[in-house]
Z-matrix of the N, CA and C atoms (Angstrom, degrees):
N
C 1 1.446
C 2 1.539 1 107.24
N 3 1.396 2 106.16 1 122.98
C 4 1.718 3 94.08 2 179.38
C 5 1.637 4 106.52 3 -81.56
N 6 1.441 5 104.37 4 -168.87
C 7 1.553 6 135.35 5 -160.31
C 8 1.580 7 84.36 6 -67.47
N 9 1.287 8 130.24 7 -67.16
C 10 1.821 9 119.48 8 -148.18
C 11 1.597 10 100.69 9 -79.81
N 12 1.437 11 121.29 10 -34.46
C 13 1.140 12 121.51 11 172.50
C 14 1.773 13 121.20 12 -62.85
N 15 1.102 14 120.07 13 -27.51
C 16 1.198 15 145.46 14 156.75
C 17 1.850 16 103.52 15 -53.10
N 18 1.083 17 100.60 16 -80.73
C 19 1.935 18 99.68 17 175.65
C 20 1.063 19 119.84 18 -46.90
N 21 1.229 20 123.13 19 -35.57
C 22 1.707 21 118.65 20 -175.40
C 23 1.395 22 102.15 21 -87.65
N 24 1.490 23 124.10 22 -33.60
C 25 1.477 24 107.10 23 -174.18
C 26 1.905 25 92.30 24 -75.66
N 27 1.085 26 123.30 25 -41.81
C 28 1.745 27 113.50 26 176.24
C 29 1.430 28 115.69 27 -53.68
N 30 1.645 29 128.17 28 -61.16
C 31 1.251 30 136.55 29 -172.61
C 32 1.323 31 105.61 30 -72.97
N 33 1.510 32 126.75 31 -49.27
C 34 1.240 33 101.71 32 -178.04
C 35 1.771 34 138.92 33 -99.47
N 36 1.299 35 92.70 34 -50.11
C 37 1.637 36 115.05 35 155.07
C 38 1.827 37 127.83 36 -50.89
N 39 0.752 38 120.17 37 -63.73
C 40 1.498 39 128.36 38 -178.50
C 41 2.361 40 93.75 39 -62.97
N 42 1.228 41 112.75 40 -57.86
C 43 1.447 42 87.03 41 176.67
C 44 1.594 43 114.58 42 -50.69
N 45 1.578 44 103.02 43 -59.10
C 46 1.359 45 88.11 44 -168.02
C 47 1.988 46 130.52 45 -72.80
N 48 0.790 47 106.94 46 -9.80
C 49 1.598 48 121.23 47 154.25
C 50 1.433 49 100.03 48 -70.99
N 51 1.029 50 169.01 49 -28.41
C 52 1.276 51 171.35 50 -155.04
C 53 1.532 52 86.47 51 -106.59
N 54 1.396 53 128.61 52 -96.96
C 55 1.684 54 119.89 53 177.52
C 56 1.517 55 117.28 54 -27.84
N 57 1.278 56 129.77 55 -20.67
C 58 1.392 57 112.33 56 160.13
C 59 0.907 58 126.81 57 -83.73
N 60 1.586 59 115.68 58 -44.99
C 61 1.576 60 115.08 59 -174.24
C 62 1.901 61 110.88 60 -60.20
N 63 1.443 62 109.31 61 -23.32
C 64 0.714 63 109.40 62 174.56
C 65 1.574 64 142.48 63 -73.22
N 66 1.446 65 92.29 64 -47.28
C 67 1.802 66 101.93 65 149.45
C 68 1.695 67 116.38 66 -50.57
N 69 1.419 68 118.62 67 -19.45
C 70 1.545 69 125.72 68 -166.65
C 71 2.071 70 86.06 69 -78.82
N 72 0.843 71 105.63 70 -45.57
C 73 1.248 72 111.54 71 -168.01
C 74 1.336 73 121.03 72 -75.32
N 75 1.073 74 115.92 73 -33.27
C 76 1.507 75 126.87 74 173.85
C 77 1.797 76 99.43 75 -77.88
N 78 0.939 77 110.54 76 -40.87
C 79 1.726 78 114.44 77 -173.93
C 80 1.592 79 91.72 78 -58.90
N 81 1.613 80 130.87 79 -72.02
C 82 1.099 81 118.89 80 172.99
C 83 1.667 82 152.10 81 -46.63
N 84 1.463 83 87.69 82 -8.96
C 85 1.289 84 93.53 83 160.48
C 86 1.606 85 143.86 84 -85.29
N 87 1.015 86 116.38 85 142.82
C 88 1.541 87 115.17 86 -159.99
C 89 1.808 88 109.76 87 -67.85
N 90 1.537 89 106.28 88 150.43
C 91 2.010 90 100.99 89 -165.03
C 92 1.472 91 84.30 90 -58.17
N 93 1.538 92 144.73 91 -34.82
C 94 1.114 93 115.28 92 -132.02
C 95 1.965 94 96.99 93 -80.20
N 96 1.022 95 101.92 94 -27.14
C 97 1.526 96 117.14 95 -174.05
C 98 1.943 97 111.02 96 -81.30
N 99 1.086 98 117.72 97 -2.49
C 100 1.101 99 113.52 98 -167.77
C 101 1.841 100 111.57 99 -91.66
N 102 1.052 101 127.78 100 -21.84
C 103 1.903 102 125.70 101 128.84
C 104 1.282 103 134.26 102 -18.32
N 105 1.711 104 97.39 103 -43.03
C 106 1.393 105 94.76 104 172.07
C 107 1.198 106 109.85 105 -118.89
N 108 1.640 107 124.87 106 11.12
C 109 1.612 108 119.35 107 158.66
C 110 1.505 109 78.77 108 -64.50
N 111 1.108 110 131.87 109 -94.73
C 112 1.485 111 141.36 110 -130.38
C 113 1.722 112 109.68 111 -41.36
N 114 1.130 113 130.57 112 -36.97
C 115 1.015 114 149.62 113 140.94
C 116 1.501 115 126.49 114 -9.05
N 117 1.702 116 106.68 115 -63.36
C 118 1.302 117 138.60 116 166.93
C 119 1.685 118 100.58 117 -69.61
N 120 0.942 119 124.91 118 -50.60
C 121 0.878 120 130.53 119 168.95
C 122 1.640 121 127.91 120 -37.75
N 123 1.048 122 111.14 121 -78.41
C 124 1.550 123 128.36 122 166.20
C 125 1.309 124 112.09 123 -51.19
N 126 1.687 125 118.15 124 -31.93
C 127 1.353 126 102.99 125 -174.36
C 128 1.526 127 106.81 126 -80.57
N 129 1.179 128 108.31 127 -43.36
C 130 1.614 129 118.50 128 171.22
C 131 1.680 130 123.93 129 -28.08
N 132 1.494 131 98.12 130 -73.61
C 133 1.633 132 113.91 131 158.68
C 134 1.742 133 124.84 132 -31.34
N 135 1.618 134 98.73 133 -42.08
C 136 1.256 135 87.39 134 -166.75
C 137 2.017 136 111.92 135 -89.62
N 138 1.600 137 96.09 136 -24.70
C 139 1.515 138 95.56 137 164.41
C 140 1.392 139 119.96 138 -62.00
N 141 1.098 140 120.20 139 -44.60
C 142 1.599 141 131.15 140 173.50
C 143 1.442 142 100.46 141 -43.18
N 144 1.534 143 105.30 142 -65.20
C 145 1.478 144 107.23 143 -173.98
C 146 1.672 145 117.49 144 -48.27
N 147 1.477 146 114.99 145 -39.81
C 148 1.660 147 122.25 146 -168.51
C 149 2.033 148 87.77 147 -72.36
N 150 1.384 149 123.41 148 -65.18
C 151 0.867 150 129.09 149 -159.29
C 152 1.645 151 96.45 150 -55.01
N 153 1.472 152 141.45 151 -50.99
C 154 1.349 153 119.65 152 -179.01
C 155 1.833 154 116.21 153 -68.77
N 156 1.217 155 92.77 154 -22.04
C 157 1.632 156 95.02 155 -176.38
C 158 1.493 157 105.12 156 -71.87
N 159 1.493 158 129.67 157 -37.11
C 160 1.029 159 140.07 158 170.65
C 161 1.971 160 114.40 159 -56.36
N 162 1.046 161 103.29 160 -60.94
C 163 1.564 162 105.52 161 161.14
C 164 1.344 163 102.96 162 -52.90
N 165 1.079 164 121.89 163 -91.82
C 166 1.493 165 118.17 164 -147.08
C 167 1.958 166 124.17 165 -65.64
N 168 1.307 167 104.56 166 -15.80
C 169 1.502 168 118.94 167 -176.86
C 170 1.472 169 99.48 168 -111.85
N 171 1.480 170 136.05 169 -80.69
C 172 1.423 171 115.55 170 -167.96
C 173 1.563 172 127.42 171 -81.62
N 174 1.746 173 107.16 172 -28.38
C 175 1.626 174 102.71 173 179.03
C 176 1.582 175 107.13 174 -72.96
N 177 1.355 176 107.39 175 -35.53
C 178 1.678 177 101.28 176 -174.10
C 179 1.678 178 114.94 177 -70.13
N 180 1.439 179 114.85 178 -42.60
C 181 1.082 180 123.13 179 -167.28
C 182 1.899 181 108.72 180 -72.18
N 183 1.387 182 120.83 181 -33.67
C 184 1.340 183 120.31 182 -154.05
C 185 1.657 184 89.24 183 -106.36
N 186 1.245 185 126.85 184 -56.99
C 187 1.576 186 125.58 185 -161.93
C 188 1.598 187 104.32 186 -107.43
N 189 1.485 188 131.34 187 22.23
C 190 1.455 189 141.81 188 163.74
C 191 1.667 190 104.25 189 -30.12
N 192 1.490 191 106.07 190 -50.55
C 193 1.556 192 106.37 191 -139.95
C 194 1.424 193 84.13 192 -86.14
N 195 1.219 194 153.27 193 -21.79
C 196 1.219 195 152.31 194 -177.18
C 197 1.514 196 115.48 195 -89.69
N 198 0.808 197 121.76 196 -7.09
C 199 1.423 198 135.58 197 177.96
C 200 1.575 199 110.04 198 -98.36
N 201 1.681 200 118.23 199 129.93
C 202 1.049 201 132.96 200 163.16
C 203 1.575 202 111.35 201 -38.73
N 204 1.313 203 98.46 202 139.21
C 205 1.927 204 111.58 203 157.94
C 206 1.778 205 116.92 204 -30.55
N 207 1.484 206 90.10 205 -63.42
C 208 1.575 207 114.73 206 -172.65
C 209 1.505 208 95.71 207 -56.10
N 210 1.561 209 135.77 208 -50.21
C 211 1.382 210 117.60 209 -166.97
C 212 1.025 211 127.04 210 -81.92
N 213 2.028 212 99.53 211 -31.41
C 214 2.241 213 99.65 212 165.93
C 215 1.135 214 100.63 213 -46.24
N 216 1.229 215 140.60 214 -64.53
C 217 1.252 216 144.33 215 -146.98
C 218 1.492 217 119.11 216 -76.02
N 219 1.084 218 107.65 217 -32.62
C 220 1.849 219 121.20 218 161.73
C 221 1.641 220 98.47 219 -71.35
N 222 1.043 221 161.86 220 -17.21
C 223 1.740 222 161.56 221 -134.01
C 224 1.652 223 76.90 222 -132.82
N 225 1.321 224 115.24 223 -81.41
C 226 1.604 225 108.68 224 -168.95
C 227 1.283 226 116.83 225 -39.60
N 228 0.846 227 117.60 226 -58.04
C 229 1.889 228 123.18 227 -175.25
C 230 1.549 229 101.87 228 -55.37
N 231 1.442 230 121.62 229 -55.63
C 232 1.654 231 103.51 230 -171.50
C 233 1.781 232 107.55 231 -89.97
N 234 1.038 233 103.13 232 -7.45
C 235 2.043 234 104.82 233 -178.19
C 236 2.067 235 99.66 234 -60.43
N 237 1.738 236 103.07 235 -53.08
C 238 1.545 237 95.84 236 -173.00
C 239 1.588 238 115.06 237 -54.00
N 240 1.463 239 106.14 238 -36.37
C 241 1.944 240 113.21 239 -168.43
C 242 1.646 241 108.77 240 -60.86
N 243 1.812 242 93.82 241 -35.30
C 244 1.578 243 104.39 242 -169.60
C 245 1.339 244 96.41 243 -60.22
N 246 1.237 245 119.00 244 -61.80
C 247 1.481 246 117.21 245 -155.84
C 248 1.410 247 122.06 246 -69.02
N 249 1.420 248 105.77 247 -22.77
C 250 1.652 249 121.27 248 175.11
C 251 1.806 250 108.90 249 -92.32
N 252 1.442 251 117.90 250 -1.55
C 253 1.457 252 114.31 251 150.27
C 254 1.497 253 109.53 252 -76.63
N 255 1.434 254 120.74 253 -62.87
C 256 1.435 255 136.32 254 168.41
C 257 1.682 256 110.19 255 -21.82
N 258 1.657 257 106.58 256 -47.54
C 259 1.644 258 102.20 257 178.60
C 260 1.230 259 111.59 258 -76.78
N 261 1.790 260 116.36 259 -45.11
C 262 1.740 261 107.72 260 175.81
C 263 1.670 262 110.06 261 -48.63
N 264 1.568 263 110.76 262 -40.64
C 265 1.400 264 93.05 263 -165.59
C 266 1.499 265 106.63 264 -65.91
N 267 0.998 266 116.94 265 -52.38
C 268 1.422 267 113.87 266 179.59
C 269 1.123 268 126.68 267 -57.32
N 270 1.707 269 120.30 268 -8.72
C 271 1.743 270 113.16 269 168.11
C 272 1.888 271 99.76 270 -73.43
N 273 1.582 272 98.53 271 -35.96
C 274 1.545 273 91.75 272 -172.39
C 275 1.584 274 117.06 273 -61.47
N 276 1.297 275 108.19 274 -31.13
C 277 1.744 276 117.35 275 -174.81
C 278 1.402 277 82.35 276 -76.01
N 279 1.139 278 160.52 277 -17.54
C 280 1.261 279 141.24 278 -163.38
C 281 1.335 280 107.56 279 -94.39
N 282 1.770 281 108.90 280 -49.73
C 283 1.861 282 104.29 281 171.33
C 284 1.393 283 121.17 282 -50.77
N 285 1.940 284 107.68 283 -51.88
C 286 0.924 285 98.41 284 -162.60
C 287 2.031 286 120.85 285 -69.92
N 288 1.552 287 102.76 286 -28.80
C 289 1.781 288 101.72 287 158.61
C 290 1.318 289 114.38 288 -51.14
N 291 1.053 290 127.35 289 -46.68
C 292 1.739 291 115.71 290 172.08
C 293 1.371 292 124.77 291 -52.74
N 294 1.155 293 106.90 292 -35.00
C 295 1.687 294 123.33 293 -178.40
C 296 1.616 295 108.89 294 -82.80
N 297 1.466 296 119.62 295 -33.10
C 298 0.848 297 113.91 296 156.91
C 299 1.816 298 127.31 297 -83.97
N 300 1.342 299 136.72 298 -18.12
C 301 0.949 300 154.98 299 -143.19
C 302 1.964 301 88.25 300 -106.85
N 303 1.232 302 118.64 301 -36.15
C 304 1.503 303 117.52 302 -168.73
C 305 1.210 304 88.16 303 -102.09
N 306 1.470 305 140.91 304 -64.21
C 307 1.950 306 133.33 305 -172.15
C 308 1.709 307 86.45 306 -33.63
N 309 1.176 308 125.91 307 -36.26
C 310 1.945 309 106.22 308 -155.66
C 311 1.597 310 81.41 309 -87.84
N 312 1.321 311 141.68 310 -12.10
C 313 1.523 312 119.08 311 -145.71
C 314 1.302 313 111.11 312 49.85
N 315 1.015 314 125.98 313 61.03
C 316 1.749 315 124.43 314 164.97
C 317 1.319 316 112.31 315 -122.67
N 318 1.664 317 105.00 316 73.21
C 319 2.027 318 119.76 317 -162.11
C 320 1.915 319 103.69 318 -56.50
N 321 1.356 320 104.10 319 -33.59
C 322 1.123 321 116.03 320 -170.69
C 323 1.383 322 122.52 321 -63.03
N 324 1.773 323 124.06 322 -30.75
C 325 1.656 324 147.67 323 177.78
C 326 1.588 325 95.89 324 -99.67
N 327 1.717 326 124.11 325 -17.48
C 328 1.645 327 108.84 326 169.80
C 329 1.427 328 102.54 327 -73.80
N 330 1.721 329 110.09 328 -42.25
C 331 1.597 330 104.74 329 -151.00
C 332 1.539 331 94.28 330 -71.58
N 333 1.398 332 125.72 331 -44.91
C 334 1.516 333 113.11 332 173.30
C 335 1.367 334 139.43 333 -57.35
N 336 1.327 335 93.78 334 3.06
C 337 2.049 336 101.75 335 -174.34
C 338 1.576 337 95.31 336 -119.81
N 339 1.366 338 120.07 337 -22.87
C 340 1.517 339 116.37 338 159.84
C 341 1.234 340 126.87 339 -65.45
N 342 1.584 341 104.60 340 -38.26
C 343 1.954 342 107.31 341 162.66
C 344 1.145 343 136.29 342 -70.01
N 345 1.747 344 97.60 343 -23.26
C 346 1.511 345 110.05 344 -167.64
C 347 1.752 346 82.51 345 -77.93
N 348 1.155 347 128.16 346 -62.02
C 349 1.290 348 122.96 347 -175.73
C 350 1.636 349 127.27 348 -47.69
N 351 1.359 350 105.23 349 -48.69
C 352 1.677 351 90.79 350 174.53
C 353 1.755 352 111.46 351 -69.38
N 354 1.364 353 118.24 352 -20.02
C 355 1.739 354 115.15 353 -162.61
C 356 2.259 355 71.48 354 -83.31
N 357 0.930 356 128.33 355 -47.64
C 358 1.486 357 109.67 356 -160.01
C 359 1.686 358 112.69 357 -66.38
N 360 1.335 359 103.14 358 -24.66
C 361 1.712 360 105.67 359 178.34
C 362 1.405 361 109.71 360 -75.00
N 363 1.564 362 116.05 361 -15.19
C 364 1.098 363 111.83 362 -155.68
C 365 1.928 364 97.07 363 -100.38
N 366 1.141 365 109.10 364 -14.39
C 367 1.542 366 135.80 365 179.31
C 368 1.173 367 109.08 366 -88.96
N 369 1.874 368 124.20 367 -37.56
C 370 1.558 369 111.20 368 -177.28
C 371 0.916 370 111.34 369 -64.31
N 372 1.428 371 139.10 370 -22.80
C 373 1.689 372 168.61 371 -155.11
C 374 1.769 373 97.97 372 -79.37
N 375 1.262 374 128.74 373 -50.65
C 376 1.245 375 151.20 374 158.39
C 377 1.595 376 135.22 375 -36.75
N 378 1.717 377 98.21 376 -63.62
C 379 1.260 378 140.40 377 -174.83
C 380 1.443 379 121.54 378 -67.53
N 381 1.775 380 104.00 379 -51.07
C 382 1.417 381 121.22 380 -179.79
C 383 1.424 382 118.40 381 -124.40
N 384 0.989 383 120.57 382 42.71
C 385 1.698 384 142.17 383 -157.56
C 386 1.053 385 130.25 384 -168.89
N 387 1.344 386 153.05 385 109.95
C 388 1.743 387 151.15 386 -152.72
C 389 1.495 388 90.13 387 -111.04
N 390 1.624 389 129.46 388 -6.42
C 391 1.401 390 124.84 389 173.22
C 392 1.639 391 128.74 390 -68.47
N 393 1.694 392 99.88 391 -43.17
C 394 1.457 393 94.06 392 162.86
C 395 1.215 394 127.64 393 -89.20
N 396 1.160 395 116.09 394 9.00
C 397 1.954 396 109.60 395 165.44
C 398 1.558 397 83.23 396 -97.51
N 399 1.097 398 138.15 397 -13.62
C 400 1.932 399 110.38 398 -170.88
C 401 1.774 400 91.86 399 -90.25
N 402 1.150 401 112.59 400 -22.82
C 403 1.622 402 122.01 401 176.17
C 404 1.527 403 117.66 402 -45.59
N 405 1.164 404 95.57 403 -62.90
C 406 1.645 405 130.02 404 -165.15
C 407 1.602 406 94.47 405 -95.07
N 408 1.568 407 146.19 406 -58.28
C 409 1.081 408 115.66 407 -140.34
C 410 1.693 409 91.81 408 -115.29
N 411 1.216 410 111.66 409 -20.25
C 412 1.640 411 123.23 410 -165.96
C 413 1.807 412 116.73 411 -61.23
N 414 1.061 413 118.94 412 -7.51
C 415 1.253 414 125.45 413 164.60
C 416 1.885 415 108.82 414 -90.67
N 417 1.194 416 119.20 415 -28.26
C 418 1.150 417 122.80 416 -165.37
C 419 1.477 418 93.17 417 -85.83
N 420 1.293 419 119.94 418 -77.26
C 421 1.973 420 141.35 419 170.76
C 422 1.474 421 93.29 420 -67.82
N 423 1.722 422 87.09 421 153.83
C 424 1.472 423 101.80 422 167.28
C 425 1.254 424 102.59 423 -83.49
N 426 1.326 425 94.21 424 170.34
C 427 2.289 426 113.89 425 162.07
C 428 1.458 427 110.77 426 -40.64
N 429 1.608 428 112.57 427 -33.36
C 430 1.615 429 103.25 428 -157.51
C 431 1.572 430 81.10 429 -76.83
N 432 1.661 431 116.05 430 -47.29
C 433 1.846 432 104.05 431 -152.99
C 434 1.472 433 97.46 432 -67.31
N 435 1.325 434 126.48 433 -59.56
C 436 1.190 435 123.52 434 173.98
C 437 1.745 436 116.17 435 -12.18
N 438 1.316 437 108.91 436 -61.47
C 439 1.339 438 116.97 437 -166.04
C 440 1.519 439 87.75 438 -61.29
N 441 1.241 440 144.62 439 -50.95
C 442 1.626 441 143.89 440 -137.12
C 443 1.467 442 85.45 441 -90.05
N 444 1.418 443 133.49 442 -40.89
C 445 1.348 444 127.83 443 -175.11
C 446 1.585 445 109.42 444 -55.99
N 447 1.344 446 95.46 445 -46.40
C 448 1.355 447 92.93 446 -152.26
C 449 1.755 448 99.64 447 -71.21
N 450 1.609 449 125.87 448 -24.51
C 451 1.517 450 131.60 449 168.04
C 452 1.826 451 112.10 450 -69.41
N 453 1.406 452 115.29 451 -12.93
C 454 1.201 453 103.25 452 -172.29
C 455 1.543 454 111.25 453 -73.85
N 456 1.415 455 109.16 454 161.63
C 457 2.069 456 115.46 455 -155.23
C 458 1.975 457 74.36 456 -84.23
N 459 1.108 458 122.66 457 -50.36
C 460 1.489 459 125.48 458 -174.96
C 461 2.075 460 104.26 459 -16.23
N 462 1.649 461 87.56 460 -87.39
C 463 1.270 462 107.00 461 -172.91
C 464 1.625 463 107.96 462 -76.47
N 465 1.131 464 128.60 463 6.25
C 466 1.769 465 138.13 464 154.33
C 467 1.312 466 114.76 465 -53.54
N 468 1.805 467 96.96 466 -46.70
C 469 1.699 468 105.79 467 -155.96
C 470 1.798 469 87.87 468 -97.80
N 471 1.441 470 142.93 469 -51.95
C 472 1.202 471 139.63 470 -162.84
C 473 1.904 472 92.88 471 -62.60
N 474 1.265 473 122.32 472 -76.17
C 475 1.140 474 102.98 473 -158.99
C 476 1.421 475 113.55 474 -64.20
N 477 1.364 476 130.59 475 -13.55
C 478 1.387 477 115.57 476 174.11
C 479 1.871 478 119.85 477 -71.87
N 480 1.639 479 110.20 478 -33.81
C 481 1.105 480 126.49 479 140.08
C 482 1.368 481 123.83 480 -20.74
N 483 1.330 482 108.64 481 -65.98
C 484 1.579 483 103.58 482 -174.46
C 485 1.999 484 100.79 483 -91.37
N 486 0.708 485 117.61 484 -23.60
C 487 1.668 486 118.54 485 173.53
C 488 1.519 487 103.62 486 -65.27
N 489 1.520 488 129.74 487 -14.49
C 490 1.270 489 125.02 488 -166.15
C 491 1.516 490 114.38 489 -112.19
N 492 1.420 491 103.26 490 2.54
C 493 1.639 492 127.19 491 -155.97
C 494 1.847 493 97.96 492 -64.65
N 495 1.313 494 113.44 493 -35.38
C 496 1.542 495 110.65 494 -159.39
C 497 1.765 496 83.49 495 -97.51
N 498 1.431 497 132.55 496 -4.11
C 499 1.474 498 106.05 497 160.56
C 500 1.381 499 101.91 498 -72.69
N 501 1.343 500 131.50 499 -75.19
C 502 1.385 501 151.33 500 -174.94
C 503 1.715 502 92.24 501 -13.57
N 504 1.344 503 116.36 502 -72.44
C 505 1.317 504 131.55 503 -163.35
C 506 1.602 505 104.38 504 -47.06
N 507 1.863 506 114.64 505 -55.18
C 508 1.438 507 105.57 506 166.77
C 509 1.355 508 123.10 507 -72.97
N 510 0.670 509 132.33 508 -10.13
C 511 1.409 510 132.96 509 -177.83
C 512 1.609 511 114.94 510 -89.77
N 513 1.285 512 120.39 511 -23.68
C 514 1.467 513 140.46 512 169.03
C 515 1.499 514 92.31 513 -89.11
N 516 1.012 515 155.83 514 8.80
C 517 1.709 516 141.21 515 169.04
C 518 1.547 517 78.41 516 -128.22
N 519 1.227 518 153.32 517 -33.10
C 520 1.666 519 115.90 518 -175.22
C 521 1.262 520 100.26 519 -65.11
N 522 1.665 521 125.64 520 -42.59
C 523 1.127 522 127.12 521 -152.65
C 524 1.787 523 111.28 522 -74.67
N 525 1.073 524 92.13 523 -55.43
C 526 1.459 525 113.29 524 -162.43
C 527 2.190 526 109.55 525 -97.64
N 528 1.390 527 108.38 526 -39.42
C 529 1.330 528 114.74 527 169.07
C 530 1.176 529 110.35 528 -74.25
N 531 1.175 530 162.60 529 -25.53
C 532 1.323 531 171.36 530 -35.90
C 533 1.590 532 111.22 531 152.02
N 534 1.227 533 118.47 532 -37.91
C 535 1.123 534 125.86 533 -168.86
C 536 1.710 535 103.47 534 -100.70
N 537 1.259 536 117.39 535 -15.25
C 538 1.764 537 96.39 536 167.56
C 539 1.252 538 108.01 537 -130.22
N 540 1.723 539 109.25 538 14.40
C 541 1.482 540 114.74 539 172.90
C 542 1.765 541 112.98 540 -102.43
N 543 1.451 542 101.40 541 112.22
C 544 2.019 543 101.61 542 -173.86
C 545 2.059 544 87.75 543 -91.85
N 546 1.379 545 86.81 544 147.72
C 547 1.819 546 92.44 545 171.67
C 548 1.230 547 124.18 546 -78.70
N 549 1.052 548 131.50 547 108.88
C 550 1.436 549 142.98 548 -165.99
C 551 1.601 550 118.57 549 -39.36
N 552 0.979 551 158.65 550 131.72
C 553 1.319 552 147.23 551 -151.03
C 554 1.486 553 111.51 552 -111.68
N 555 1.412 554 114.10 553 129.79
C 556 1.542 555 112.17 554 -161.59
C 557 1.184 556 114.77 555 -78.69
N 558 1.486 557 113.81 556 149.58
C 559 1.335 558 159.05 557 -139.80
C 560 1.897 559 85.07 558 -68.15
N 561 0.852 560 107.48 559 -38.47
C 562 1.755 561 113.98 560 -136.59
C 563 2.112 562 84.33 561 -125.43
């Protein structure tokens, strides 16, 4: 199997087969257990998330030059899949807190896991991409600053911060929403 065929079945295929099977799985699970999917959930996302941020922002960027050909290049190929499992999981922890967050009527833990989610999509864009700072800042800065922005530990730690906002958000309602929210019992 060569190198590009290799990336696309990692970057593109394997996440998104992963976001289904995964929604397949969460669908099958019973309401009473779905507190502590979400749980599993969030925790999952957010290791994924440290572990690609860890590849792709501090091991690549600080100890590159010491590192074999063969291993940058092995780190790149699985760092993008990691981080784009990390986002499926976390779109799923995100439905399913809403779904759970509205069955309780608790408008107040939806509207915060709906913000945390659009401000974090709007941050992964930021976080894992040199396109929307060349979008947004590249008419203002040149290419060279642009490029230095986008390596600085500054704007490393803020946009991953805000790209990570809709884990935080589920993971703060398993923990903390969870405990005075009972699941509403179906209609049917």
């Amino acid at each position: 199997m060569n190198q590009v065929m290799q990336s696309f079945l990692l970057g593109a295929v394997l996440p998104s087969t992963l976001f289904i099977l995964l929604i397949a799985l969460v669908a099958i699970l019973e309401a009473a257990r779905w507190p502590r999917a979400l749980l599993v959930l969030a925790l999952v996302a957010l290791a994924l998330r440290v572990l690609g941020i860890v590849i792709t922002r501090i091991l690549l960027v600080s100890v590159a030059s010491s590192l074999p050909v063969s291993v940058i290049e092995f780190l790149l190929v699985i760092s993008s899949p990691i981080i784009n499992v990390s986002i499926s999981v976390t779109t799923v922890g995100v439905f399913l807190a809403l779904i759970l967050a509205a069955r309780a009527r608790r408008w107040y833990w939806f509207a915060a896991i709906l913000l945390a989610a659009i401000i974090s999509a709007f941050g992964v864009n930021f976080a894992f991409s040199i396109y929307g700072l060349r979008v947004f800042a590249g008419t203002v800065f040149g290419e060279q600053q642009v490029s230095q922005i986008y390596l600085d530990p500054w704007y490393i730690v803020v946009s991953n911060v805000i790209a990570g906002l809709s884990i935080l958000a589920i993971l703060l309602y398993a923990l903390l929403g969870q405990r005075k929210t009972a699941v509403a019992p179906d209609a049917g």
